[in-house]
mmCIF file of the protein (N, C-alpha, C, O) and its ligand, coordinates in Angstrom:
data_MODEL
# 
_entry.id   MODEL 
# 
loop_
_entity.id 
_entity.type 
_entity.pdbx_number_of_molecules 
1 polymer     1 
2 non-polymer 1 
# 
_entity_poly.entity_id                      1 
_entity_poly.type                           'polypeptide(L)' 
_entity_poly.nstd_linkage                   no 
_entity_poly.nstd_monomer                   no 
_entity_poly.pdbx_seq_one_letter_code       
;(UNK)(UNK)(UNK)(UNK)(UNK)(UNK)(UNK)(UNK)(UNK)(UNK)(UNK)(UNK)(UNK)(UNK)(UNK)(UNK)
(UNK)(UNK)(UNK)(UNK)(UNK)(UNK)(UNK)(UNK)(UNK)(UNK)(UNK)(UNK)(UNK)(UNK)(UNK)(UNK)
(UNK)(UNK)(UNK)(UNK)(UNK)(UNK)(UNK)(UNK)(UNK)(UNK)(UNK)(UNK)(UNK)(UNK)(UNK)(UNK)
(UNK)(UNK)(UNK)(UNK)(UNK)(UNK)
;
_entity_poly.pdbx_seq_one_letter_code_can   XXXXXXXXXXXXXXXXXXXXXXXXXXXXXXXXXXXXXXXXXXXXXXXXXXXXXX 
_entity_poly.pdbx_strand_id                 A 
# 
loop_
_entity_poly_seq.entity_id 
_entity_poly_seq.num 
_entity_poly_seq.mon_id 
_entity_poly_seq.hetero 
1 1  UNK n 
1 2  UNK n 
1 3  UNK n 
1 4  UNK n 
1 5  UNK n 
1 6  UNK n 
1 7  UNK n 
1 8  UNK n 
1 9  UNK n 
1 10 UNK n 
1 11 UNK n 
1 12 UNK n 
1 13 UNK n 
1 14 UNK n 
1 15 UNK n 
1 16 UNK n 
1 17 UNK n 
1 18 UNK n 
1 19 UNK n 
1 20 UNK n 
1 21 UNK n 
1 22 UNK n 
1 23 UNK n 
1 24 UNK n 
1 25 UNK n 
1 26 UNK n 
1 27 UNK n 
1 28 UNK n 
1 29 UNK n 
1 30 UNK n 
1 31 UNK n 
1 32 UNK n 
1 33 UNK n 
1 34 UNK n 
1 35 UNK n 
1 36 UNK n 
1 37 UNK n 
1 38 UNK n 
1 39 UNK n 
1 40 UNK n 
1 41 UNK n 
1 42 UNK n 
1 43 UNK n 
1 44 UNK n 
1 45 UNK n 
1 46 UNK n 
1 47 UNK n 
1 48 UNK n 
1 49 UNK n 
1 50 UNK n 
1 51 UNK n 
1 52 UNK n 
1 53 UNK n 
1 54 UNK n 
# 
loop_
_struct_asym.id 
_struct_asym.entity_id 
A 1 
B 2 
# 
loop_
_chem_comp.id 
_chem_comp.type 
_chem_comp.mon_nstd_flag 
UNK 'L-peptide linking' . 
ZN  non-polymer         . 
# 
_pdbx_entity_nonpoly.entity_id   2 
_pdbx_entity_nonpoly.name        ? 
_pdbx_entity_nonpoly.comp_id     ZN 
# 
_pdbx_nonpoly_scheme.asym_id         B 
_pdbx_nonpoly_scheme.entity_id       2 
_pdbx_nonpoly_scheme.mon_id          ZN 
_pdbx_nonpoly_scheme.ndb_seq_num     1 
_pdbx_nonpoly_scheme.pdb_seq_num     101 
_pdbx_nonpoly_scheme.auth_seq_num    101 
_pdbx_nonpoly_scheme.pdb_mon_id      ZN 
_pdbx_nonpoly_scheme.auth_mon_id     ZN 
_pdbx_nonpoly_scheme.pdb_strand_id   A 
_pdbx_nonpoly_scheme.pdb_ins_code    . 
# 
loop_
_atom_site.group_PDB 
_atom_site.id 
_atom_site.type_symbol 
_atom_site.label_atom_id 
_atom_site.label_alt_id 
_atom_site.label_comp_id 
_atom_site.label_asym_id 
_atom_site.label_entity_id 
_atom_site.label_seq_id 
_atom_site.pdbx_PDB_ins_code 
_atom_site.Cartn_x 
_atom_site.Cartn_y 
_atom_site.Cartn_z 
_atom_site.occupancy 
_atom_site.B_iso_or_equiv 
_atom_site.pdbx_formal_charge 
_atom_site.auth_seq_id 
_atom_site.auth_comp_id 
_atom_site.auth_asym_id 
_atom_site.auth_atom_id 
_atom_site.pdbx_PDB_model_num 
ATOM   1   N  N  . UNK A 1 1  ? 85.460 25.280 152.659 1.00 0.00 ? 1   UNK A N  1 
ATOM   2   C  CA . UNK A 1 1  ? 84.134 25.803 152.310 1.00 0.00 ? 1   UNK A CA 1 
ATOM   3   C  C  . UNK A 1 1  ? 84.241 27.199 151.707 1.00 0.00 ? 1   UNK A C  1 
ATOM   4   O  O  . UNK A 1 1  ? 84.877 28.071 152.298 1.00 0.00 ? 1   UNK A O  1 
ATOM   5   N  N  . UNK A 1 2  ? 83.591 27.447 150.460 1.00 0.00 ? 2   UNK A N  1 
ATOM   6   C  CA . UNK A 1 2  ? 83.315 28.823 150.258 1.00 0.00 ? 2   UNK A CA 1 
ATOM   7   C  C  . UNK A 1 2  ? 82.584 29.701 151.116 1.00 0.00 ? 2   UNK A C  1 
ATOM   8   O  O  . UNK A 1 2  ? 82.026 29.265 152.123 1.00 0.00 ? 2   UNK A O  1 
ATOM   9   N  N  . UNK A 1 3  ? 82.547 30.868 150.804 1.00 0.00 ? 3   UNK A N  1 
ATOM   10  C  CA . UNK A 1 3  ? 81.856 31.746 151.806 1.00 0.00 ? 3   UNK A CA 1 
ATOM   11  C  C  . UNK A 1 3  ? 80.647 31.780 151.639 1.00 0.00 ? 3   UNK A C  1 
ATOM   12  O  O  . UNK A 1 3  ? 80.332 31.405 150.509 1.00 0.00 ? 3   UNK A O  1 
ATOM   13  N  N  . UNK A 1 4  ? 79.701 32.107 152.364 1.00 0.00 ? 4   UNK A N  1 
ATOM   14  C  CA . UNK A 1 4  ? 78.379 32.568 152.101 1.00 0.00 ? 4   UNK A CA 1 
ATOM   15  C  C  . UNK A 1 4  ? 77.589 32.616 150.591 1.00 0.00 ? 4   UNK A C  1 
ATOM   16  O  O  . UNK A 1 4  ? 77.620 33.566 149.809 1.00 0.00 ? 4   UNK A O  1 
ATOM   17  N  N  . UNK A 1 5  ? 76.882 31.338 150.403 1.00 0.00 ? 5   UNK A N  1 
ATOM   18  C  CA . UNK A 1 5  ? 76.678 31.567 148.681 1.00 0.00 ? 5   UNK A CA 1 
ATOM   19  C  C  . UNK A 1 5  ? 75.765 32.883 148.288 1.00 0.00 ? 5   UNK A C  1 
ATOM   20  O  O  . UNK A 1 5  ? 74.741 32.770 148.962 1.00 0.00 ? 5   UNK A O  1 
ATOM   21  N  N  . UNK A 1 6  ? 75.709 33.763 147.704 1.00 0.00 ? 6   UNK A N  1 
ATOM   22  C  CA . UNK A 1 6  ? 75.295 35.183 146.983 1.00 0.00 ? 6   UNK A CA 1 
ATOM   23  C  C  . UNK A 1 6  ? 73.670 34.330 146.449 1.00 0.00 ? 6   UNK A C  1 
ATOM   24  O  O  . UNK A 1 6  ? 73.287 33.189 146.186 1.00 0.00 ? 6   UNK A O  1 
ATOM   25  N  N  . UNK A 1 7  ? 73.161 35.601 146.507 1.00 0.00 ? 7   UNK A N  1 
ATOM   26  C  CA . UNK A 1 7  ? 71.840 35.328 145.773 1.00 0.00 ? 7   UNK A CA 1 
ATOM   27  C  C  . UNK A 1 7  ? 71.832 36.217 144.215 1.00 0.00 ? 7   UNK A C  1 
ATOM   28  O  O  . UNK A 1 7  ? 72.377 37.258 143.849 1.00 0.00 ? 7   UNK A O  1 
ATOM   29  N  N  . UNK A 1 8  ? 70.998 35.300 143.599 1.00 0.00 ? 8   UNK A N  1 
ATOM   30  C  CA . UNK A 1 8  ? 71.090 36.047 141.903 1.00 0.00 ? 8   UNK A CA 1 
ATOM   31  C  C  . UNK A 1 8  ? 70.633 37.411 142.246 1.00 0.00 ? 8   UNK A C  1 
ATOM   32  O  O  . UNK A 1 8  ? 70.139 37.730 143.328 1.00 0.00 ? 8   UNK A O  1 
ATOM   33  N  N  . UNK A 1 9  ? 70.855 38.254 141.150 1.00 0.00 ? 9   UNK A N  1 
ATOM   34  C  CA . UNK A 1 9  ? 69.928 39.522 142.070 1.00 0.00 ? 9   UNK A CA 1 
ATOM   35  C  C  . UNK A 1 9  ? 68.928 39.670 141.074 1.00 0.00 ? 9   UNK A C  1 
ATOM   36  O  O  . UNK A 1 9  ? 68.349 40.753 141.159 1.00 0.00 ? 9   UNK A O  1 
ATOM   37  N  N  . UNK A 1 10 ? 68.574 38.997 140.241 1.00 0.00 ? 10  UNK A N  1 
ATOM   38  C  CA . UNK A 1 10 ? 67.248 38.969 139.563 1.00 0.00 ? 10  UNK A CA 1 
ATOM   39  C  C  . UNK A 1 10 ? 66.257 37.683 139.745 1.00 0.00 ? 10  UNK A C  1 
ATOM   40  O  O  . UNK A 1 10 ? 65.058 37.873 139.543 1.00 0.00 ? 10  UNK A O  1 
ATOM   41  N  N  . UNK A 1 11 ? 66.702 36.404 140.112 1.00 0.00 ? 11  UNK A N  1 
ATOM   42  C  CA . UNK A 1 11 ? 65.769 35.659 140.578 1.00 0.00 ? 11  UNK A CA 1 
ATOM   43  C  C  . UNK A 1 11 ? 65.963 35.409 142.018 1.00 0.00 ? 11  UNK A C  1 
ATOM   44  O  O  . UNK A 1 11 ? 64.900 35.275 142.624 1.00 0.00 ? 11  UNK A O  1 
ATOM   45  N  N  . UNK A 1 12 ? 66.828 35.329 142.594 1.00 0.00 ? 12  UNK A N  1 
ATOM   46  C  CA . UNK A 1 12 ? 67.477 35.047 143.885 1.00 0.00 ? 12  UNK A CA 1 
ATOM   47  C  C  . UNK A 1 12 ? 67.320 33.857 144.307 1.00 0.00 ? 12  UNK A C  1 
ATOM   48  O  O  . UNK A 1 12 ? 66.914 33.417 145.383 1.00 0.00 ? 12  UNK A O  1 
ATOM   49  N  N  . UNK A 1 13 ? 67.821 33.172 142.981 1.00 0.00 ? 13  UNK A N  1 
ATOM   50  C  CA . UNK A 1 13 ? 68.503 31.788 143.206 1.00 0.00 ? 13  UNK A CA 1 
ATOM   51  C  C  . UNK A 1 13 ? 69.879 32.040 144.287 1.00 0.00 ? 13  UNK A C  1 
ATOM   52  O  O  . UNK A 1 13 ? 70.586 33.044 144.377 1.00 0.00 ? 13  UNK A O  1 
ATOM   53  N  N  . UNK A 1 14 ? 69.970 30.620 145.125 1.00 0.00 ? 14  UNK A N  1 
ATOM   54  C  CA . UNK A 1 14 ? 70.778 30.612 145.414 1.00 0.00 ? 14  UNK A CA 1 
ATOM   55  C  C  . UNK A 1 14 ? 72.501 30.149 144.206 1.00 0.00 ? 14  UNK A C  1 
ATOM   56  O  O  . UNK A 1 14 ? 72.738 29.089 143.626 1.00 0.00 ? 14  UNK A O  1 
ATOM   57  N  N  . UNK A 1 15 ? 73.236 31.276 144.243 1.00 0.00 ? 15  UNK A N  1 
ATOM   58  C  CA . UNK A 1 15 ? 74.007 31.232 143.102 1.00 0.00 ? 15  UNK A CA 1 
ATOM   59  C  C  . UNK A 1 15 ? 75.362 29.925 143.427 1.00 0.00 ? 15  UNK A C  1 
ATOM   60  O  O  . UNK A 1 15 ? 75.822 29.212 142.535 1.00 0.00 ? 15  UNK A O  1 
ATOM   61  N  N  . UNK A 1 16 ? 75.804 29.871 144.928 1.00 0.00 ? 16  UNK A N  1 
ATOM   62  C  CA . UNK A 1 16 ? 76.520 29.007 145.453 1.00 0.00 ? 16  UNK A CA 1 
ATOM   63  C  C  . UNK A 1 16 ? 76.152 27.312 144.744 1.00 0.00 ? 16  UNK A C  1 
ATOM   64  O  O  . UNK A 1 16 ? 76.826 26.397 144.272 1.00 0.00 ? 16  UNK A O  1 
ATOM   65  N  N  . UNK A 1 17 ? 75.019 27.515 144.950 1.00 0.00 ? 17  UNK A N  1 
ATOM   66  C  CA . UNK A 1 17 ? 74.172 26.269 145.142 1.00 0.00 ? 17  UNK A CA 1 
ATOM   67  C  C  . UNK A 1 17 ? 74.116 25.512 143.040 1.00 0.00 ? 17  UNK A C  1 
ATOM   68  O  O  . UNK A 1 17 ? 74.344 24.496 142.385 1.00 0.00 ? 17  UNK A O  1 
ATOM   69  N  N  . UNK A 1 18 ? 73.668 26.874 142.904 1.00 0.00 ? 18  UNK A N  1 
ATOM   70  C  CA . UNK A 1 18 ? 73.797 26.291 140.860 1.00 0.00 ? 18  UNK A CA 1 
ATOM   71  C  C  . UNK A 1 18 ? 74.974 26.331 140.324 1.00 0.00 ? 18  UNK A C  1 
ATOM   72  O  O  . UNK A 1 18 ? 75.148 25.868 139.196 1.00 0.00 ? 18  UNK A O  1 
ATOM   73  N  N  . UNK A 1 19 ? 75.759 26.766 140.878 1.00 0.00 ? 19  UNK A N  1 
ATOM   74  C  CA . UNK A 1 19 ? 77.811 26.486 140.595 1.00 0.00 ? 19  UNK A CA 1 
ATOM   75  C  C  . UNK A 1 19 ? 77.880 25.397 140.667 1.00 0.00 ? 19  UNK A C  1 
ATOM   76  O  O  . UNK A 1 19 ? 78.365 24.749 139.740 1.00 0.00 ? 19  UNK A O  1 
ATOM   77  N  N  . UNK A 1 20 ? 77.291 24.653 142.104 1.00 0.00 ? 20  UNK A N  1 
ATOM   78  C  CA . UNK A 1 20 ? 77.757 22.970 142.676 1.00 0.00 ? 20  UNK A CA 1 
ATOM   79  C  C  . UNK A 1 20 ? 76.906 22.154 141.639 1.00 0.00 ? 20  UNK A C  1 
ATOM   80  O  O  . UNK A 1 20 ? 77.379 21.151 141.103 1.00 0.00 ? 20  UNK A O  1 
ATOM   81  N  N  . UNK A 1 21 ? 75.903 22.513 141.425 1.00 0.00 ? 21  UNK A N  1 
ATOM   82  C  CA . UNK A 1 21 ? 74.593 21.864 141.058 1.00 0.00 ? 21  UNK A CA 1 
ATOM   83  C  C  . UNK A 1 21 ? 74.512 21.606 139.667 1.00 0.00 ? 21  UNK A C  1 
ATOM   84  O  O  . UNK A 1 21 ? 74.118 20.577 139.118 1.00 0.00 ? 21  UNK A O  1 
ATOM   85  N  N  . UNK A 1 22 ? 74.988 22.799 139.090 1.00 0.00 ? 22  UNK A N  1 
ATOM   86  C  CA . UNK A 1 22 ? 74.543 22.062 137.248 1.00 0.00 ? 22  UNK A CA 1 
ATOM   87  C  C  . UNK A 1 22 ? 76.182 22.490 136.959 1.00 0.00 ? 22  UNK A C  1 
ATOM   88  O  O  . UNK A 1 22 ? 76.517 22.244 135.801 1.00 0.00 ? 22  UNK A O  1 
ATOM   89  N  N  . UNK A 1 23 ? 77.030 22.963 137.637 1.00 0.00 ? 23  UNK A N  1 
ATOM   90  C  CA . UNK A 1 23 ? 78.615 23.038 137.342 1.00 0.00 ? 23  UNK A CA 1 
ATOM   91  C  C  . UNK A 1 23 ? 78.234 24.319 136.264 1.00 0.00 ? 23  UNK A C  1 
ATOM   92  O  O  . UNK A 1 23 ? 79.047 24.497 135.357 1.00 0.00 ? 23  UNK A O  1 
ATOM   93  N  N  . UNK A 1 24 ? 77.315 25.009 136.308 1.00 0.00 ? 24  UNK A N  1 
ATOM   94  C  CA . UNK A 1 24 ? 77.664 26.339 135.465 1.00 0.00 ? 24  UNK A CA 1 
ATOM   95  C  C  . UNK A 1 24 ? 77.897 27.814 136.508 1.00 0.00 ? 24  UNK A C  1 
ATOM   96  O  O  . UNK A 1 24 ? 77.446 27.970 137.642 1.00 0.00 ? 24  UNK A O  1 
ATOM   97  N  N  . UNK A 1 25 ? 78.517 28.527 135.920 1.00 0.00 ? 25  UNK A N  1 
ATOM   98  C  CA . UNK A 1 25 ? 78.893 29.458 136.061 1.00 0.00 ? 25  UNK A CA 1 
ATOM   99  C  C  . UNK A 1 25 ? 78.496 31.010 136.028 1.00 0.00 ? 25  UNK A C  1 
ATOM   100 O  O  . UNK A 1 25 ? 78.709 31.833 135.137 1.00 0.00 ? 25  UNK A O  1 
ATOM   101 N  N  . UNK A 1 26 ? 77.918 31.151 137.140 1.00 0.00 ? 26  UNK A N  1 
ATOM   102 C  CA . UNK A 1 26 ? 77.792 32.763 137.248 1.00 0.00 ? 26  UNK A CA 1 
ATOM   103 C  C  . UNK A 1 26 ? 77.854 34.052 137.375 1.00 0.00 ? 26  UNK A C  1 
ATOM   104 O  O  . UNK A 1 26 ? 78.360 34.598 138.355 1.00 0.00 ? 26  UNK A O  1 
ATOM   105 N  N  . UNK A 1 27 ? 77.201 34.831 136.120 1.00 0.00 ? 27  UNK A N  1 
ATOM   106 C  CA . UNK A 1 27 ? 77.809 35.912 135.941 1.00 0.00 ? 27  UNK A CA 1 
ATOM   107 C  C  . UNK A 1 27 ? 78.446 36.906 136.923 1.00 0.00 ? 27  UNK A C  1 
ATOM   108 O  O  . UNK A 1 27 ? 77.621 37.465 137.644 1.00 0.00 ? 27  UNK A O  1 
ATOM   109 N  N  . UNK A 1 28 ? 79.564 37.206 137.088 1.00 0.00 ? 28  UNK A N  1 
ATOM   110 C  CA . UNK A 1 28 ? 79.586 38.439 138.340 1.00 0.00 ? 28  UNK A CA 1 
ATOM   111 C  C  . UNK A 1 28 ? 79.333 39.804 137.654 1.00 0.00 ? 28  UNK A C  1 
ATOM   112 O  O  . UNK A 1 28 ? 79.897 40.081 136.596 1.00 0.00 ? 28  UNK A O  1 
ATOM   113 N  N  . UNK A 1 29 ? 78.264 40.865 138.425 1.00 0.00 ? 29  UNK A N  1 
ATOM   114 C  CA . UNK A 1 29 ? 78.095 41.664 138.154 1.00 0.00 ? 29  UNK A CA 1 
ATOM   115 C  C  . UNK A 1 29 ? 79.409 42.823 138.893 1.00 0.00 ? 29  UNK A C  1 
ATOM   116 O  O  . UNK A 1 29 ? 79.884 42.573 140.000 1.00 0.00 ? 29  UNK A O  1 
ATOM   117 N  N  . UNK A 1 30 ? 79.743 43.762 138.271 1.00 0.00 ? 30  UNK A N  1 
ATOM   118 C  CA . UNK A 1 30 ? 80.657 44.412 139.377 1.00 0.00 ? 30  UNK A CA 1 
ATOM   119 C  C  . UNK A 1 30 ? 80.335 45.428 139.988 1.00 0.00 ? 30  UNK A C  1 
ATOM   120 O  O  . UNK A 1 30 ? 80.039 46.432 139.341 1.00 0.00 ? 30  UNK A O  1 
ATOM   121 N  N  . UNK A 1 31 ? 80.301 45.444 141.758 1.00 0.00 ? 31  UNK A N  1 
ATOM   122 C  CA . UNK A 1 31 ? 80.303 45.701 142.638 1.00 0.00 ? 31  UNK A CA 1 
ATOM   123 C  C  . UNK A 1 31 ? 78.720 45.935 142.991 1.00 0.00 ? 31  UNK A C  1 
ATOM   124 O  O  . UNK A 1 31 ? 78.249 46.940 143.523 1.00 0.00 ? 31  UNK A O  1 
ATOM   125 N  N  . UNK A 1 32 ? 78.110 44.922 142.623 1.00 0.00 ? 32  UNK A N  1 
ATOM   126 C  CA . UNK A 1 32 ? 76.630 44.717 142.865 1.00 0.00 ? 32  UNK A CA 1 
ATOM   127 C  C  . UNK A 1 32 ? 76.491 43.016 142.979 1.00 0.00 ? 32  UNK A C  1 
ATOM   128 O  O  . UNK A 1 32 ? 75.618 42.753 143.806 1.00 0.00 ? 32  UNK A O  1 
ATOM   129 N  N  . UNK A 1 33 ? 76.836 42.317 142.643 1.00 0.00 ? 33  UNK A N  1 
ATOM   130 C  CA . UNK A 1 33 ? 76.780 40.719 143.113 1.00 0.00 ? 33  UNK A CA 1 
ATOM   131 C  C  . UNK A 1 33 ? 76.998 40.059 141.894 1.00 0.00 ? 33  UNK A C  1 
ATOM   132 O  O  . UNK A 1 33 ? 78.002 40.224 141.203 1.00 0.00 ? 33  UNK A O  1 
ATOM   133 N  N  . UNK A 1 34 ? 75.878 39.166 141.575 1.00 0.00 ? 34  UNK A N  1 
ATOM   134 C  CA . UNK A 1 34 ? 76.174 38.199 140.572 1.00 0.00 ? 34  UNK A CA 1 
ATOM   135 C  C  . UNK A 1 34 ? 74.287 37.776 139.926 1.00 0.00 ? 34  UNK A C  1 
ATOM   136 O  O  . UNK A 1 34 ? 73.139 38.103 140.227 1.00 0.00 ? 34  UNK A O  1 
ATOM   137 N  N  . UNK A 1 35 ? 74.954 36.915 138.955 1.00 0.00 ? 35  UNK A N  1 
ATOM   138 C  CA . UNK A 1 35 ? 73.591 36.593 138.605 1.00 0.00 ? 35  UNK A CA 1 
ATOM   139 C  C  . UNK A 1 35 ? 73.653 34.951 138.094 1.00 0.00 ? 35  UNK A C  1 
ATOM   140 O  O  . UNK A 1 35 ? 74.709 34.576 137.584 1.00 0.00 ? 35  UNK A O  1 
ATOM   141 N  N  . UNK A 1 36 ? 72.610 34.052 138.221 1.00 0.00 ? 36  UNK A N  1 
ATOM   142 C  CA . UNK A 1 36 ? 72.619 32.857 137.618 1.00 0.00 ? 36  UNK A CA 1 
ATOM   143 C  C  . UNK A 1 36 ? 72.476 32.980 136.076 1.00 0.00 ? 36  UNK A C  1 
ATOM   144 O  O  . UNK A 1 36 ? 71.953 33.931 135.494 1.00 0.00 ? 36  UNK A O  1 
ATOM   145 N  N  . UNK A 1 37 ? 73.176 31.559 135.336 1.00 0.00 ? 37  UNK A N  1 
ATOM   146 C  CA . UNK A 1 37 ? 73.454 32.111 134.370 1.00 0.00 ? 37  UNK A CA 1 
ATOM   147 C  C  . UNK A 1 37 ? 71.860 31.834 133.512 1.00 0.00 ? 37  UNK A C  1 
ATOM   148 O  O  . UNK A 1 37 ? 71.515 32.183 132.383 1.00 0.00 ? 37  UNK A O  1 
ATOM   149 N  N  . UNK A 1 38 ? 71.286 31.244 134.335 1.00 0.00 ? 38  UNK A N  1 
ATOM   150 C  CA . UNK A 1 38 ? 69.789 31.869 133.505 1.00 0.00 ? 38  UNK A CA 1 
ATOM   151 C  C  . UNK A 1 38 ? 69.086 32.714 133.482 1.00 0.00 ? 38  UNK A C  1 
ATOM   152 O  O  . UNK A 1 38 ? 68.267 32.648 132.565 1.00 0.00 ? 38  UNK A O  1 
ATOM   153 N  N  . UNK A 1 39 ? 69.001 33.716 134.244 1.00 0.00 ? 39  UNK A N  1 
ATOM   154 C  CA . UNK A 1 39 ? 68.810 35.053 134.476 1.00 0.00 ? 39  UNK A CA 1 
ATOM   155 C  C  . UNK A 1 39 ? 69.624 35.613 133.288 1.00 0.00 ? 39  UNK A C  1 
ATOM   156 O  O  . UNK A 1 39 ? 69.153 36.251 132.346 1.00 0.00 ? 39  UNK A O  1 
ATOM   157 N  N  . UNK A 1 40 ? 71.053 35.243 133.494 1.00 0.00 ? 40  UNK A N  1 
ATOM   158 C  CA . UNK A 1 40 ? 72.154 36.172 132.766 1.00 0.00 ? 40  UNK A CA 1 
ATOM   159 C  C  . UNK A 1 40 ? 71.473 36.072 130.672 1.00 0.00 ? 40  UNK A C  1 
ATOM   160 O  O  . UNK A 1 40 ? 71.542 37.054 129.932 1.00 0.00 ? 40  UNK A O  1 
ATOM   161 N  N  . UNK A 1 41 ? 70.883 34.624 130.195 1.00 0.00 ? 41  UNK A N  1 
ATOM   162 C  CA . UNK A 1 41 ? 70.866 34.690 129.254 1.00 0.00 ? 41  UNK A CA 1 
ATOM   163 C  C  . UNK A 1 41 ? 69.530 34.852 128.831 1.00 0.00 ? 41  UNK A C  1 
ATOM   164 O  O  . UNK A 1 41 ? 69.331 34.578 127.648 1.00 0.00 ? 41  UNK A O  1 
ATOM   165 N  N  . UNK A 1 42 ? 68.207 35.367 129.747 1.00 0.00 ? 42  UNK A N  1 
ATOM   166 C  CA . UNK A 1 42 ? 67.035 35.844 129.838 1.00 0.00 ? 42  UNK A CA 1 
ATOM   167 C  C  . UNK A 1 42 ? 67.106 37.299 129.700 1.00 0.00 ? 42  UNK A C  1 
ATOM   168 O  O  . UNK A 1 42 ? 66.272 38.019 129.152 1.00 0.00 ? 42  UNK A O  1 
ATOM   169 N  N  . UNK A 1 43 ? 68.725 37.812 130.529 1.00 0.00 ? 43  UNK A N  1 
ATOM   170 C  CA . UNK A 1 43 ? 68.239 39.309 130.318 1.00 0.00 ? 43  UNK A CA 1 
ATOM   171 C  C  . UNK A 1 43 ? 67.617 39.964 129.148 1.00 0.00 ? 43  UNK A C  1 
ATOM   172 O  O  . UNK A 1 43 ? 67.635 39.467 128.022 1.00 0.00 ? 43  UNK A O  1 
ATOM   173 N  N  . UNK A 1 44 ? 66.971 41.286 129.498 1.00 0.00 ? 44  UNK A N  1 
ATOM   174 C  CA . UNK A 1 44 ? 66.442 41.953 128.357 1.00 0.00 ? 44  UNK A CA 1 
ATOM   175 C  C  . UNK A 1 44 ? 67.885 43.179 128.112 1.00 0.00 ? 44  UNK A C  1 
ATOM   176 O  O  . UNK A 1 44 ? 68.858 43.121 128.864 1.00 0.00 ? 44  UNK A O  1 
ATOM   177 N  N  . UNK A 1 45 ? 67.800 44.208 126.987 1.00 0.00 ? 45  UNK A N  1 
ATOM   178 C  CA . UNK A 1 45 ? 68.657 45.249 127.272 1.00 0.00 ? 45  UNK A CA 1 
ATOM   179 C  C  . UNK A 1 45 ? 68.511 45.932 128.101 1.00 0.00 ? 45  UNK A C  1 
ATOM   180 O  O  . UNK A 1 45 ? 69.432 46.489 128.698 1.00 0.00 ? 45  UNK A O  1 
ATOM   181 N  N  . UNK A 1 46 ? 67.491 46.042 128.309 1.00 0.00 ? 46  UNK A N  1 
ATOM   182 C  CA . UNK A 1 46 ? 67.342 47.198 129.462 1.00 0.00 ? 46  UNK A CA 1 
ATOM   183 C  C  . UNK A 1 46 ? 67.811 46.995 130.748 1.00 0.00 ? 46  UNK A C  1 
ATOM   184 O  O  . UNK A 1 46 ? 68.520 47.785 131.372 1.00 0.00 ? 46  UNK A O  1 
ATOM   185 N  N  . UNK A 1 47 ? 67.323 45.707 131.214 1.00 0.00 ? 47  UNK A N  1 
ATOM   186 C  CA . UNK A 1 47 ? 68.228 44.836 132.510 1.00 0.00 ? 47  UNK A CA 1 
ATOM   187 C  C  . UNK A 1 47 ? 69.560 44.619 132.315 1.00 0.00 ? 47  UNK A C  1 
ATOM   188 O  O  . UNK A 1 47 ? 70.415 44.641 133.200 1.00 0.00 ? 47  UNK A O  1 
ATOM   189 N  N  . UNK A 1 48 ? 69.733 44.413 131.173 1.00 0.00 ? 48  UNK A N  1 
ATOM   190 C  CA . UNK A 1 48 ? 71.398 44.139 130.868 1.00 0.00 ? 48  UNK A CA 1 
ATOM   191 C  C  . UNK A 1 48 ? 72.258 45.402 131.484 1.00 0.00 ? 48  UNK A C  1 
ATOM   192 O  O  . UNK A 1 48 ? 73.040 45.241 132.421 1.00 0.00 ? 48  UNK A O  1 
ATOM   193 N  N  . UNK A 1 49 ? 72.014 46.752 130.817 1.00 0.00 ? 49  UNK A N  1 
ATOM   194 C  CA . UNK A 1 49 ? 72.096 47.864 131.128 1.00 0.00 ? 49  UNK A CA 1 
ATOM   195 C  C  . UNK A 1 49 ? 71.941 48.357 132.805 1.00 0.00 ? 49  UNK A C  1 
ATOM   196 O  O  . UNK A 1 49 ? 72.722 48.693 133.695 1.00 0.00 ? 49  UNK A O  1 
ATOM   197 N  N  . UNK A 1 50 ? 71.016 48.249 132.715 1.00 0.00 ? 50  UNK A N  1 
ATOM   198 C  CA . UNK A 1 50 ? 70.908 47.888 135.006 1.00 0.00 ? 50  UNK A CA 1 
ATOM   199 C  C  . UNK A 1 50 ? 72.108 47.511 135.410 1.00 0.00 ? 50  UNK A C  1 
ATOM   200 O  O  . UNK A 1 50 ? 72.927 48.093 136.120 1.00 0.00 ? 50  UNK A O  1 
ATOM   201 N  N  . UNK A 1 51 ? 72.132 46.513 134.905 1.00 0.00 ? 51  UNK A N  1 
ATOM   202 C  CA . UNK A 1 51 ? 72.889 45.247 135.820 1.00 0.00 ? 51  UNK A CA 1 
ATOM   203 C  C  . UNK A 1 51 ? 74.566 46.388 135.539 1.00 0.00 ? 51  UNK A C  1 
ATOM   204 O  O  . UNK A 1 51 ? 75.245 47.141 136.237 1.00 0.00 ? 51  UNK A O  1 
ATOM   205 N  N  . UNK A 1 52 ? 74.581 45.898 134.133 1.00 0.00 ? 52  UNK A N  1 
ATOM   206 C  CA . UNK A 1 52 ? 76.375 46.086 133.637 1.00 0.00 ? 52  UNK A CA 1 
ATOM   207 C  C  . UNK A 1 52 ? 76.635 47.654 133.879 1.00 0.00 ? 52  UNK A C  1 
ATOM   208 O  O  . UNK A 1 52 ? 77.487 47.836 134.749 1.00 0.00 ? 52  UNK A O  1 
ATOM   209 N  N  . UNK A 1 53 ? 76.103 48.840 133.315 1.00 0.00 ? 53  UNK A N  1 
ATOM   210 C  CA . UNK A 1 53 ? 76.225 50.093 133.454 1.00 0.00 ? 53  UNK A CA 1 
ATOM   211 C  C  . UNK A 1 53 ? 75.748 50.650 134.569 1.00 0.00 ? 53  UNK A C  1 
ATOM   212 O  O  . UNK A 1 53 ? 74.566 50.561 134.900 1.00 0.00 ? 53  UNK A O  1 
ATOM   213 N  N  . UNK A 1 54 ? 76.705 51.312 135.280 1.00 0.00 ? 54  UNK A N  1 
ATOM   214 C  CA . UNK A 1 54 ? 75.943 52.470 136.322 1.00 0.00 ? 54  UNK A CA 1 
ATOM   215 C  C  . UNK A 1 54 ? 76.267 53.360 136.111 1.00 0.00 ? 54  UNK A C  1 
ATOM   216 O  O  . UNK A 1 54 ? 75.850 54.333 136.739 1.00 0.00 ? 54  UNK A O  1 
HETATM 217 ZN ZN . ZN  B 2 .  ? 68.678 34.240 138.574 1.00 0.00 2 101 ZN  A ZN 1 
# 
């Protein structure tokens, strides 16, 4: 079993769950979590920026 599935941090899908589920792949943000990859291709720049730059 994997560990504890992560929640998106913009919709808070469960991200574990849409890996198994549609077999796609989500973004990892670094050292802040992850995101589903529909969130990931909804972002705006400005969220993009959030997310990727600190
Ligand atoms: Zn999401």
């Amino acid at each position: 079993m994997e560990p504890a599935a992560d929640a998106c941090l913009r919709c808070g899908a469960p991200i574990g769950l849409i890996t198994r589920v549609l077999g796609e792949i989500p973004v990892e943000v670094p050292r802040k979590g992850a995101l589903c990859p529909s969130c990931y291709r909804d972002l705006s720049a400005e969220e993009y920026a959030s997310y990727f730059k600190s």
